[in-house]
C-alpha positions in Angstrom: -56.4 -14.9 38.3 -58.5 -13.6 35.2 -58.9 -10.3 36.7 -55.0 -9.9 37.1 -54.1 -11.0 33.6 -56.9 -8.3 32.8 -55.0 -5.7 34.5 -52.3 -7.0 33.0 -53.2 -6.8 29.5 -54.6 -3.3 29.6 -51.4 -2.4 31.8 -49.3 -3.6 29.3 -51.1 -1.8 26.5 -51.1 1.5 28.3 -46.9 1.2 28.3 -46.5 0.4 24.9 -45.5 -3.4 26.1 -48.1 -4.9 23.3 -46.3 -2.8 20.3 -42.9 -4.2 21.8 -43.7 -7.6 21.6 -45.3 -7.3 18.1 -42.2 -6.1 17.0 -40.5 -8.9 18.3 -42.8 -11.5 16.9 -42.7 -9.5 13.5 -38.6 -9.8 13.6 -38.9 -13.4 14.5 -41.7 -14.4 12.2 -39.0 -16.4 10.3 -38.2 -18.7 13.1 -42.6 -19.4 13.9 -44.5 -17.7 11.2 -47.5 -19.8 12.1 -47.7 -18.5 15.8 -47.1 -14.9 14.5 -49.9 -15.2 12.4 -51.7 -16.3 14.7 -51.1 -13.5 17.1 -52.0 -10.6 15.0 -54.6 -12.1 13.1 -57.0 -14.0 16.2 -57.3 -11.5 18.6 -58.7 -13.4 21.7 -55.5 -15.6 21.0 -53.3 -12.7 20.8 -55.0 -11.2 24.0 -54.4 -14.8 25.5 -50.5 -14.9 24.6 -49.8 -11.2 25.6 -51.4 -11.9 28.8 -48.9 -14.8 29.6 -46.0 -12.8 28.3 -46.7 -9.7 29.8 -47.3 -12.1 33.2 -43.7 -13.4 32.7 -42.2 -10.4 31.9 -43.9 -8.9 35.1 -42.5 -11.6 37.0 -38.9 -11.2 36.0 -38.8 -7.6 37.2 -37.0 -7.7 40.6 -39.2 -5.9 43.8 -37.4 -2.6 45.0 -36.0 -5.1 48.1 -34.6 -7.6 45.5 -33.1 -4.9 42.8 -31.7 -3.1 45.9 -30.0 -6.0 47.1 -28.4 -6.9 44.0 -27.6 -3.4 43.6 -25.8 -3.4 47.1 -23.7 -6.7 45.9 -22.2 -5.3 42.5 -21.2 -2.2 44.7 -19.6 -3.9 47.5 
């Protein structure tokens, strides 16, 4: 699992994904400003979090089978 979420994490960096969720956080840092903080200042927390939210945004990407299906179901 560690390896993964290493791949992940540099993965994620390599598309830009990191910069997108810090400008996320930054937009939010209202609702949490503790976490924020948090995640730009600490960076083997920030490397932590972005490895669990680039996990889960991995995970909500359908497969080619699954965003075919779907595709297949709006058409018909």
């Amino acid at each position: 699992m560690e390896v993964r979420m290493t791949v992940l994490v540099k993965l994620g960096d390599e598309i830009g994904l990191r910069q997108m969720i810090e400008e996320l956080m930054i937009q939010r840092i209202s609702e949490n400003d503790k976490i924020v903080t948090r995640y730009m200042d600490d960076k083997e927390f920030g490397d932590a979090a972005f490895g669990v939210l680039s996990k889960s945004i991995y995970e909500s990407i359908p497969s080619n089978g699954e965003a075919l299906a779907e595709i297949s179901d709006e058409i018909a």
